[in-house]
Structure formats: C-alpha cells, structure tokens
C-alpha positions as CSV (number, residue, x, y, z in Angstrom):
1,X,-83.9,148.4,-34.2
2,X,-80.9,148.6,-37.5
3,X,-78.0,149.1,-34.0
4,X,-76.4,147.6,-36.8
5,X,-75.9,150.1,-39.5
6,X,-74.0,152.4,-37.3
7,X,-70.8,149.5,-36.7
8,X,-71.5,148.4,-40.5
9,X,-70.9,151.9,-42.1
10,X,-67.6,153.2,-39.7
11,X,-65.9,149.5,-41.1
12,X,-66.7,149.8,-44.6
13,X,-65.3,153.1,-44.0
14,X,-61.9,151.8,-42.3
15,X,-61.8,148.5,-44.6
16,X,-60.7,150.7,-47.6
17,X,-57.1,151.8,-46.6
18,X,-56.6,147.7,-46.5
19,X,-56.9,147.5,-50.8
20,X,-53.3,147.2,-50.7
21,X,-52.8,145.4,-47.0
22,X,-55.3,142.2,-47.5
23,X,-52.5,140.2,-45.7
24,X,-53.5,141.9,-42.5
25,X,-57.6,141.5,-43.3
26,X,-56.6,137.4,-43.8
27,X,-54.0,137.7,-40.5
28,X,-56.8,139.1,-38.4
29,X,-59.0,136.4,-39.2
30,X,-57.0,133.9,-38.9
31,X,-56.7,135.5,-35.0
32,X,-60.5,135.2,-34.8
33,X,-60.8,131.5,-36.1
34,X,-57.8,130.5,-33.4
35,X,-60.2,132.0,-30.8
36,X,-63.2,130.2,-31.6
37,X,-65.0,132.1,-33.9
38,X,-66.7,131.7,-36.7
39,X,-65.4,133.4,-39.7
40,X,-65.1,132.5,-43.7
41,X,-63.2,129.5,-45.1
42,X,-59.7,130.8,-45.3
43,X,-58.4,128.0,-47.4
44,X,-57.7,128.5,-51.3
45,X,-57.4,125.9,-54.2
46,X,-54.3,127.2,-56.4
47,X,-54.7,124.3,-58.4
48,X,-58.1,121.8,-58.6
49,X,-56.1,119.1,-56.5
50,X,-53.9,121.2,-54.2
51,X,-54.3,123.3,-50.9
52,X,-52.8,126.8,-49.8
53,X,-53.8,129.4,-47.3
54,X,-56.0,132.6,-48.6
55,X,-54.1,135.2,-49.2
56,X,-56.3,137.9,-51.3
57,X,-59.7,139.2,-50.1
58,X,-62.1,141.7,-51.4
59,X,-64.3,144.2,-48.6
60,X,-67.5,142.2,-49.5
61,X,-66.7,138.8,-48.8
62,X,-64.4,140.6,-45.6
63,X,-68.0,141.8,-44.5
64,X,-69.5,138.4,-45.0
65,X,-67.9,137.5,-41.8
66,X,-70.5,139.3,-40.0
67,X,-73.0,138.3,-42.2
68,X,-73.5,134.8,-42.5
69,X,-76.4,133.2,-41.2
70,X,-75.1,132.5,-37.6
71,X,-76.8,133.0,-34.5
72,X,-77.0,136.7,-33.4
73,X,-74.1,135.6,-30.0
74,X,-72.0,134.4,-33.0
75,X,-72.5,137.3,-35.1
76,X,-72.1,139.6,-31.9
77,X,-68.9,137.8,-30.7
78,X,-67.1,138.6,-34.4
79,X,-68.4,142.2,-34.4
80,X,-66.8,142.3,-30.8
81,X,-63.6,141.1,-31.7
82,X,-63.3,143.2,-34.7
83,X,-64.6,146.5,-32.6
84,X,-61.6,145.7,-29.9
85,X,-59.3,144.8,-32.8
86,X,-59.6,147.5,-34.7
87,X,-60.8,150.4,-32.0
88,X,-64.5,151.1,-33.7
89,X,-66.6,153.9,-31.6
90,X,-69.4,151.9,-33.0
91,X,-71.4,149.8,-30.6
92,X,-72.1,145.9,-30.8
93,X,-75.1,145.5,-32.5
94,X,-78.0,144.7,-30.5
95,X,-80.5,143.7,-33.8
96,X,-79.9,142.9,-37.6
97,X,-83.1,143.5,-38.5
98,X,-83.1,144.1,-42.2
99,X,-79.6,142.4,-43.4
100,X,-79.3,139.5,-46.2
101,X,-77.4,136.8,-45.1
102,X,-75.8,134.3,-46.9
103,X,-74.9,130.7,-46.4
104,X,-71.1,130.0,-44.6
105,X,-70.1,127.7,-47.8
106,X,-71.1,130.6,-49.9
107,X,-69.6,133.6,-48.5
108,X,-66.4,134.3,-51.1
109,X,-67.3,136.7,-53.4
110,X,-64.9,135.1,-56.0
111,X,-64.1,131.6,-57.0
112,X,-61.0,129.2,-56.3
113,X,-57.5,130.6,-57.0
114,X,-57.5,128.1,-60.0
115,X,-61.2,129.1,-61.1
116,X,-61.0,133.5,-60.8
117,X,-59.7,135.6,-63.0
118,X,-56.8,137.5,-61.1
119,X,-58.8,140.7,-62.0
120,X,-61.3,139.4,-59.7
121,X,-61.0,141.0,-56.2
122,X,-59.2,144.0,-57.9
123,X,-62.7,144.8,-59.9
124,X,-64.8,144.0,-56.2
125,X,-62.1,146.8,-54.4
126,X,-62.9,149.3,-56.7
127,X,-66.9,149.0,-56.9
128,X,-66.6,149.5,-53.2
129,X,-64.5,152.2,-53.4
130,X,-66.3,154.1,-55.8
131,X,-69.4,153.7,-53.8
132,X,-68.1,154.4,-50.4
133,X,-65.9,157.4,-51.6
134,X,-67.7,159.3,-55.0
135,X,-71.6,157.5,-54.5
136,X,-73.4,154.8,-56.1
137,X,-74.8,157.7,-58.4
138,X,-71.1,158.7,-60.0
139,X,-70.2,155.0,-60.1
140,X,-69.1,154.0,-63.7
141,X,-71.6,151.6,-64.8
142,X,-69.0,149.3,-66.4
143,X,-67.5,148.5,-62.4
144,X,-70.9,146.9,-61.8
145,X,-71.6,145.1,-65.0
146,X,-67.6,143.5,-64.5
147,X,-68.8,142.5,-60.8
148,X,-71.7,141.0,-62.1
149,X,-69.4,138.6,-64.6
150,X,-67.5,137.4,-61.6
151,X,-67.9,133.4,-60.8
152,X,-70.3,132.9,-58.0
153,X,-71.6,136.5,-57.8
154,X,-75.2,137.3,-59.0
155,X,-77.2,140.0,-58.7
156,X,-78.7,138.9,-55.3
157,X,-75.5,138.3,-54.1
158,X,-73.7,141.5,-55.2
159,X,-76.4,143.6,-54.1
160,X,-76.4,142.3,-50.9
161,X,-72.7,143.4,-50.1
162,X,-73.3,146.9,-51.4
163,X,-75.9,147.2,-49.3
164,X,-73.7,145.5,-46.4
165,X,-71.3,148.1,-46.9
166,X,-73.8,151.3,-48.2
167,X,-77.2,150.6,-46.4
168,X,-78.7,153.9,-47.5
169,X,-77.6,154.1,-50.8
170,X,-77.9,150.4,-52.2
171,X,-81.1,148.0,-52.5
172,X,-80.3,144.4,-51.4
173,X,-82.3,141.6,-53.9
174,X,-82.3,138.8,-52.5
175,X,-85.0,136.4,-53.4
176,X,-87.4,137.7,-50.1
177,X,-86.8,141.4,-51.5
178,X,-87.3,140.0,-55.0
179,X,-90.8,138.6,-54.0
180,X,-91.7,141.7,-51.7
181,X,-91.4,143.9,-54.7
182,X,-93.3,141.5,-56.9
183,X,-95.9,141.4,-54.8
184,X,-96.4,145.7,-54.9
185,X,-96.1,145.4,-58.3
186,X,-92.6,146.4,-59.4
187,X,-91.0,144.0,-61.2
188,X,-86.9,143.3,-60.6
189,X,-84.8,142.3,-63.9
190,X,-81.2,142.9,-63.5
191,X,-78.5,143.3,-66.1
192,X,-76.7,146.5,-65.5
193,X,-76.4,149.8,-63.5
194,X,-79.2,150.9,-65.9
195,X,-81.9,148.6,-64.8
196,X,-80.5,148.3,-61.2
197,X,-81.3,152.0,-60.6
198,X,-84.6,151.3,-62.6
199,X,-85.5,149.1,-59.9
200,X,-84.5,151.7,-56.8
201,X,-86.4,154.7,-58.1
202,X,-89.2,152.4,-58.4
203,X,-89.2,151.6,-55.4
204,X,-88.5,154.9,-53.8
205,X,-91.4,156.7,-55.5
206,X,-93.7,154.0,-54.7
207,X,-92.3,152.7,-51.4
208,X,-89.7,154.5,-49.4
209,X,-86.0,155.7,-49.9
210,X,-85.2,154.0,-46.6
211,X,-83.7,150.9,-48.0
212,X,-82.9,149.4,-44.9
213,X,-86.8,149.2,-43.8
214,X,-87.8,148.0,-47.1
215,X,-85.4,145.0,-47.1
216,X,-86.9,144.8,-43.6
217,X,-90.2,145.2,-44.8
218,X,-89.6,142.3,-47.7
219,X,-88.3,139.7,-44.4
220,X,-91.5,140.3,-43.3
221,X,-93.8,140.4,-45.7
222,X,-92.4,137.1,-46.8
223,X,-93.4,135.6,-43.2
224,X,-96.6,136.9,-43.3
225,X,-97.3,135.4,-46.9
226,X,-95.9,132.4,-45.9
227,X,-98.1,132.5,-42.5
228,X,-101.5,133.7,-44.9
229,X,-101.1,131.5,-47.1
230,X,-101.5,128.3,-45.0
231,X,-104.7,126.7,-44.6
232,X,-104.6,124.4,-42.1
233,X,-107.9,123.5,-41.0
234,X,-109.1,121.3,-38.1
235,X,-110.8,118.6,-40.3
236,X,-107.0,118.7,-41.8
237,X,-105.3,118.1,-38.7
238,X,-107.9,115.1,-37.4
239,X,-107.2,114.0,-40.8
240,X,-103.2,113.5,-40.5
241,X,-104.3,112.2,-36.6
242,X,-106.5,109.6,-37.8
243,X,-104.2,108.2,-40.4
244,X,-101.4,108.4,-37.5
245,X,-103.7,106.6,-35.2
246,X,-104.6,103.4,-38.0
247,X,-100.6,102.9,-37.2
248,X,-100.9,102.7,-33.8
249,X,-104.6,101.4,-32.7
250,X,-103.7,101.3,-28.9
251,X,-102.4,104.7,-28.7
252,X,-104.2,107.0,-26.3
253,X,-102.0,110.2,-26.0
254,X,-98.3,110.5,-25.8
255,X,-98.6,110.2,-22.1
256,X,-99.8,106.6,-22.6
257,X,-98.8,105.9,-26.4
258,X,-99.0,102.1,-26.2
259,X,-97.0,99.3,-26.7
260,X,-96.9,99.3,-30.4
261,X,-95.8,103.0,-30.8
262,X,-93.2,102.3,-27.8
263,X,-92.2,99.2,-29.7
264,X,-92.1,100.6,-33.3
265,X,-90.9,104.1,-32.4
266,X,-89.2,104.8,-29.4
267,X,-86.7,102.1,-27.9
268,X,-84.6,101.6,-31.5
269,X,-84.9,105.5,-31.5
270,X,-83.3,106.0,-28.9
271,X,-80.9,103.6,-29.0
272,X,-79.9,104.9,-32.0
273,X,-79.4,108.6,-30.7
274,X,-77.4,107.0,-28.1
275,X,-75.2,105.7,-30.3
276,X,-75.0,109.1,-32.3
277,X,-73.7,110.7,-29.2
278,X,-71.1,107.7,-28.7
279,X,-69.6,108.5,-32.1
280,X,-69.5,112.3,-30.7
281,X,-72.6,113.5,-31.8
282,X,-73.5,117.1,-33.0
283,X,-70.1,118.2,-31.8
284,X,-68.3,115.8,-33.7
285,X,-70.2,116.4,-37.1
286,X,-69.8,120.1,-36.8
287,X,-65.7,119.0,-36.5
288,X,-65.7,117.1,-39.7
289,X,-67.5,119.7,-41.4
290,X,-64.9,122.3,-40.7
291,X,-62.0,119.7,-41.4
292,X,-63.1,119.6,-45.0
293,X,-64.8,116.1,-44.2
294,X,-68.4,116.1,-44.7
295,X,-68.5,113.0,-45.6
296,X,-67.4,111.6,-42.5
297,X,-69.7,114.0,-40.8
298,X,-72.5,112.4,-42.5
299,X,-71.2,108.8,-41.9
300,X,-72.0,110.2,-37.8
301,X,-75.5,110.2,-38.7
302,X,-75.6,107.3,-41.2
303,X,-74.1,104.9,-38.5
304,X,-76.3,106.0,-36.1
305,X,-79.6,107.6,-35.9
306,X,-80.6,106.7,-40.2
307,X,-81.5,103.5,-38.7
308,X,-84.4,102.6,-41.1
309,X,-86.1,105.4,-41.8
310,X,-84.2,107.1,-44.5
311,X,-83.1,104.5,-47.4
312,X,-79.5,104.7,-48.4
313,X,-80.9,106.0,-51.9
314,X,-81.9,108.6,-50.5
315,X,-78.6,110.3,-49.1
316,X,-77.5,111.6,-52.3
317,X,-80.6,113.8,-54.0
318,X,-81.7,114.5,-50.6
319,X,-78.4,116.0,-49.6
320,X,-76.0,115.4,-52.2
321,X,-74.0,113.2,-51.1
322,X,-71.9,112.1,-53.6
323,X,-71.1,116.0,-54.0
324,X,-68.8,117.2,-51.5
325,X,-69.2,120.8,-52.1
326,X,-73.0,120.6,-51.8
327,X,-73.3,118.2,-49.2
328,X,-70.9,120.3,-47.1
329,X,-73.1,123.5,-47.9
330,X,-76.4,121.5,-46.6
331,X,-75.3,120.1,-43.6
332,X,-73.8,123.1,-42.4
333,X,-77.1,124.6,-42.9
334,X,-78.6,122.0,-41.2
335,X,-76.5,122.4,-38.2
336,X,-77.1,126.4,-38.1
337,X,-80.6,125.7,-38.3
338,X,-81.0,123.1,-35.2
339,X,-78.1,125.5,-32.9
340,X,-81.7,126.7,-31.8
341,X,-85.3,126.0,-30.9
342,X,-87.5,125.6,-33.5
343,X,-89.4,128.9,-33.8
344,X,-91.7,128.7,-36.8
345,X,-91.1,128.3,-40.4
346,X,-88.2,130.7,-40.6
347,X,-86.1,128.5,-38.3
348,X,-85.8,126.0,-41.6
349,X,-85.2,128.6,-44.3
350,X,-81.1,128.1,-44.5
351,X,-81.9,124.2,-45.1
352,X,-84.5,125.2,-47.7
353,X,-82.3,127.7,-49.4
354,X,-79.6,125.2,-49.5
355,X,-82.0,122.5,-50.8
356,X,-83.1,125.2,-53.7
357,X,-79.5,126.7,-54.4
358,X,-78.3,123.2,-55.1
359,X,-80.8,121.5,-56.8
360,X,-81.7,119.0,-55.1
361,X,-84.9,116.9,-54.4
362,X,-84.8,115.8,-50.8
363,X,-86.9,112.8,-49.0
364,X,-89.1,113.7,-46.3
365,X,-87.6,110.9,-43.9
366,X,-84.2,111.7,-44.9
367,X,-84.4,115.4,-43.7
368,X,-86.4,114.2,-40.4
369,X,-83.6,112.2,-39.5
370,X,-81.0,114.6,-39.9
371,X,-82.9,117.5,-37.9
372,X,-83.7,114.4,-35.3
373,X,-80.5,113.8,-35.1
374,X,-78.9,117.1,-34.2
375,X,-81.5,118.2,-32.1
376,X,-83.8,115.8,-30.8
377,X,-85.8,117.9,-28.3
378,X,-87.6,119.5,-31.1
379,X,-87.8,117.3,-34.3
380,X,-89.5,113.6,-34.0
381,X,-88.9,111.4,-37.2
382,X,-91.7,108.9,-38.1
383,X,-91.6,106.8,-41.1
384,X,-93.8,108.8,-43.6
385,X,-96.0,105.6,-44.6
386,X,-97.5,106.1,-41.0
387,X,-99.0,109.6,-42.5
388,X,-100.7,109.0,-46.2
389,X,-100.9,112.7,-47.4
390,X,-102.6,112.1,-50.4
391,X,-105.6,114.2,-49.3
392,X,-103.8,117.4,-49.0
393,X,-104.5,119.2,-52.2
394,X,-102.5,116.9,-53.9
395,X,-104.1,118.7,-56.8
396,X,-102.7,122.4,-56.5
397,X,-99.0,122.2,-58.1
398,X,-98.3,125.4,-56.1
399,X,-98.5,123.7,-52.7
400,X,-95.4,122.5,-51.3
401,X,-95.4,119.9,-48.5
402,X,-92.3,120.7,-46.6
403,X,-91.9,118.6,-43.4
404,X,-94.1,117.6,-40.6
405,X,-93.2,118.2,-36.9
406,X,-95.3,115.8,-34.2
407,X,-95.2,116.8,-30.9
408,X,-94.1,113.8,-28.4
409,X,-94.3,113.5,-24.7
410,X,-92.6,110.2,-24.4
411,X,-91.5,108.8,-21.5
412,X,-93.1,108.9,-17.9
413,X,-89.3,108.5,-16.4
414,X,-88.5,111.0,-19.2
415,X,-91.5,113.2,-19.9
416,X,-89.6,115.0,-23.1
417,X,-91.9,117.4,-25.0
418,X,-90.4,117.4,-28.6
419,X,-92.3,120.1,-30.8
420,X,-95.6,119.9,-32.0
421,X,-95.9,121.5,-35.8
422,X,-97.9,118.7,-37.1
423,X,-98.1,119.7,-40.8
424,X,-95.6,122.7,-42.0
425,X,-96.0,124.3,-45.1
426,X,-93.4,126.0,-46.8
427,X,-93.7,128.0,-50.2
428,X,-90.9,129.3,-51.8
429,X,-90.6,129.8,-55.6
430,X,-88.2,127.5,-57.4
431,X,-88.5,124.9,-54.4
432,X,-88.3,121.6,-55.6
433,X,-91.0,119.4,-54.3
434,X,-90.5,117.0,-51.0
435,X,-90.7,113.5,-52.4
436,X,-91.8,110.5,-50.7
437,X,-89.5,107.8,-49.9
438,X,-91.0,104.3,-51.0
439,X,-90.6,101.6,-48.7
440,X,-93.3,99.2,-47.1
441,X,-94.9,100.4,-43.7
C-alpha cells in the first residue's frame, strides 16, 4: 500500500529545475494528450472571448495530472509516460491509497489568463520550493497566506497539492479529512500558516505523524460512516417493493415482469438506448466534452435516452445546463463515474461532489437517466412516481435520499442483470437535497 509516494516525491523533486522551463512541462503534455492520455485542459482564455494555448504552469496543478479522479489504468498510463519521459527510478504505482483527488474541470491551480493575477503561478513556484527545499517548518508564513488569495484555490485545494508534492510533511483537508478530524474531535479552521500547523500538531499528538495513513484513515472512516449510518431495514425494503408492485400488478419477478412493466418500461427503453448509440453514444459524448461542447454532449442524451422521464425543466438545476462551465464539470464527472461497475456508494461521489461544488439541486429522474444512459448494465431509470417515498423519515432533515438503483433481469432472449441497490443513501454535509420531479404517473 502508498507504492505511490515513492514516484510522487522523486517528481516533485525533479519538477523544480522546470520554474523557469514551463514551456517544456506544457510541451510534454501536449505529447501525452496526442497519445491518448488524459492530462489537464491545456487551453487558456487571454481575454473572456478569445482562445490561446497554455503556456505558464505551476508544480501543483503539473501534479494534478496524476491526480485527477481517473481510473487507476488512466492514472497508471500518465505516471508511465512521465517515468519513460523523464527517466524516474521510481516504480508505477500499484495503489493510491490515501491521495485527494480533484475533479478534471478543476485541476488549474490558477484562474484564466484574463482572470489571474500574473503573480499567480510565480507565488505557487515558490510555496513549493520553499517546502521541497528549506521544509514546511522554515516556510515564510506570508507564501501560504498569498496562495490562499489565489482564484479557485482554497484551503482543501491547496493542501491537497502540498501534500501531493510533500506527503510526510503536509496534511491534505479535503472535506473527507475535514469530517475524519471532526469526528475525533479536533476541529479544522484555516486562515494562515498559524492555524494550519494548529491543525497538524493536533492531529499528530492525538492521532499519528504519518499523514499519509491519516488521510487514508479519513477515506475510510468516511465509508464506514456513510455504511453505519444507513438503516435500511427489511420492512423498508418490502415497503419500496410494494409501492413498485401497485405500478405493475402482474409483475411476478424480473424473469416474468409482465406485460405492463414490459409495455411501460422496457421496449421505449430500449429503443431509446438504441438510438443513443446511433448518435455515437458514450464515446461520442465524452468527444464533445473534450471539444469544449458540452452542450452538444448533453443534446446526445437529450435526443435519445431523456425520453420522458426527466422533464426538460429539469436539465438546468439538475446539471446546469444553461452554465457551460458547470455543466461540463458534471458530466465529466458523470462519465468518470459510469467508466466502471458500480461498486457501492463511493462509485457516485465525483457526481455528488460536482452536484455540491456547484450548487446545484438535481432531479432524481434526471440523474437516473444520465447514469442509464452511459452505462446501462448497471443503472435502471424508473419514473419516480412508480416509488412514493414519503415514508422514509421524511421527518429527519439530515437524511438525504440520493438515488435508487433496482436490479433488472429483463429479457429471456437477453437475460441482462442491471444492479440491484434498491434505496442508496448518501450523506454528505452541504448536499443539497434530491428533489422530486412532478409529473403525473
């Protein structure tokens, strides 16, 4: 476990003597993006309505290429590029067990050439320096307090790259860390070196000095509260089965679901999958999205598989539509999430964390469809007045109904098992609530 720390600590090492050579950081990858790979948006905005190619970079938002939350062949493929690229003894990781990520339309570590202040990257440089080269503890406190100023960096944000590039001397606060701590009673409240290292000695006389098991430690924790914290008992799950069944009274099993729940749920279905993958399908919304176009990438689903389950209203608080920053941000976090299986809560969290970081109030059916849609093997849309769920605990403000998953076998010629989560839970401070979309059954 942490193979990672190893390949992480000989590049933060070799990234510094590239201050004053960013052109070659920017060159190399632009090599990695013509291969295939997945790397950081490398175009700039000089001006609010105009285009150029990057051409500064500071050693954080370099690291974020390896950081992003990709799936572990991705993230191995651009640590094996930049191994053969730039002759690291290091080995590939094998884990990364511990690391924050953050989100691929998030990953700059400055704002818009027309938005930063051309002090910027310098000030980023020379925090990193001054950790890498003198310590985090003979860093001048006024390098992190101008970080913290920058556009689009925060505290979790800029703690997570010092750790990225110092795993044993920096704590990473991202909002699982954040919680982890809560819970063992030390609280985090960030404004300067001061209370930064407030928040580290607290932790090491109370927890560990091994920073990178801690931030392991929080991942977990936050999984297990989120597990513990679910009561999900049977008389709740006949309850969501019986108000499924008053839907469809000659359903049996999924093995023989009836004519009504064939009629009502599966031919228009899959009709309209079929015509998601005639307009090119997953492949062809991940395109748009890295054209800058993610409004024609939603215009694939909207054409297709919405059919009418999600209402048009819905599109734009569910996913912000009408925003093409945010909506580009969600759907790319959509599509990270579905490259897999579903595995459990966790396999959601970049859509939730996109849903929170922007603000939005998203529609149970809209965000059924969409999963659907990119992979329909595991996630089954139903129309949500199928499944009243004013009985659970409608009363506790805390509760937060996320999604629900229904497992289908449906089919004989076809026998597809799509996976069964019937009611998911997901708790998450700050989360704003799932909302029902109206419509009559």
């Amino acid at each position: 476990m942490f193979t990672w720390r190893q390949i992480h600590e000989e590049t933060a090492s070799k990234l510094l003597a590239y201050e004053n050579r960013q052109g070659e950081l920017i060159a190399l990858l632009e090599q990695m993006e013509k291969q295939g790979l997945n790397v950081i948006p490398l175009t700039d905005h000089p001006k609010q309505d105009s285009d150029s190619r990057l051409t500064s970079i500071d050693p954080f938002t370099f690291f974020a290429v390896f950081n992003r939350q990709l799936t572990i062949q991705n993230r191995r493929r651009n640590w094996q590029f930049l191994k053969d690229a730039w002759d690291l003894k290091s080995a590939v990781p094998n884990d990364f067990h511990g690391i924050p990520t953050i989100t691929p339309q998030n990953s700059w570590f400055f704002a818009w050439e027309h938005r930063r202040d051309a002090e910027d990257i310098p000030r980023l440089w020379r925090l990193a320096r001054a950790v890498l080269e003198k310590g985090w503890q003979n860093c001048a406190p006024n390098l992190f307090a101008e970080c913290l100023e920058i556009h689009t960096v925060g505290v979790a944000k800029l703690t997570t790259g010092l750790f990225w590039i110092a795993p044993t001397q920096m704590l990473p606060l991202p909002a699982t860390t954040v919680q982890y701590l809560s819970a063992k009673g030390i609280t985090v409240d960030i404004s300067d070196k001061a209370s930064y290292d407030a928040v580290m000695n607290a932790v090491r006389s109370r927890l560990s000095g091994d920073f990178i098991m801690e931030s392991h430690n929080a991942w977990l924790h936050c999984q297990a509260e989120a597990d513990l914290n679910f009561d999900f008992s049977e008389d709740l799950k006949d309850g969501i089965w019986n108000a499924f069944r008053k839907g469809f009274p000659d359903f049996v099993d999924f093995s023989n679901p009836g004519e009504k729940f064939h009629d009502a749920e599966v031919a228009y279905k899959r009709a309209g999958l079929a015509k998601f993958e005639k307009l090119g399908g997953r492949a062809e919304v991940a395109r748009l999205l890295a054209a800058n176009d993610p409004a024609g990438a939603l215009g694939v689903i909207t054409k297709s598989a919405a059919l009418n389950i999600a209402s048009f209203q819905s599109w734009r608080p569910s996913l912000g539509s009408d925003q093409p920053t945010i909506l580009s941000d969600v759907l790319n976090a959509l599509l990270m999430a579905t490259e897999g299986p579903y595995q459990g809560r966790g396999t959601l969290l970049p859509v939730f964390d996109a849903i929170v970081r922007n603000g939005l109030k998203p529609a149970w059916d809209t965000l059924s469809v969409v999963l659907w849609a990119l992979r329909p093997t595991d996630y089954f849309p139903i129309k949500i007045s199928y499944l009243p769920i004013g009985f659970l605990k409608k009363e506790d403000p805390s509760i937060r109904i996320a999604f629900f998953n229904v497992a289908f076998e449906i089919g004989a010629e076809q026998r597809k098992f799509y996976r069964s989560q019937v009611c998911e839970e997901y708790r998450r401070d700050g989360l704003a609530p799932i909302t029902r979309t109206r419509r009559r059954g």
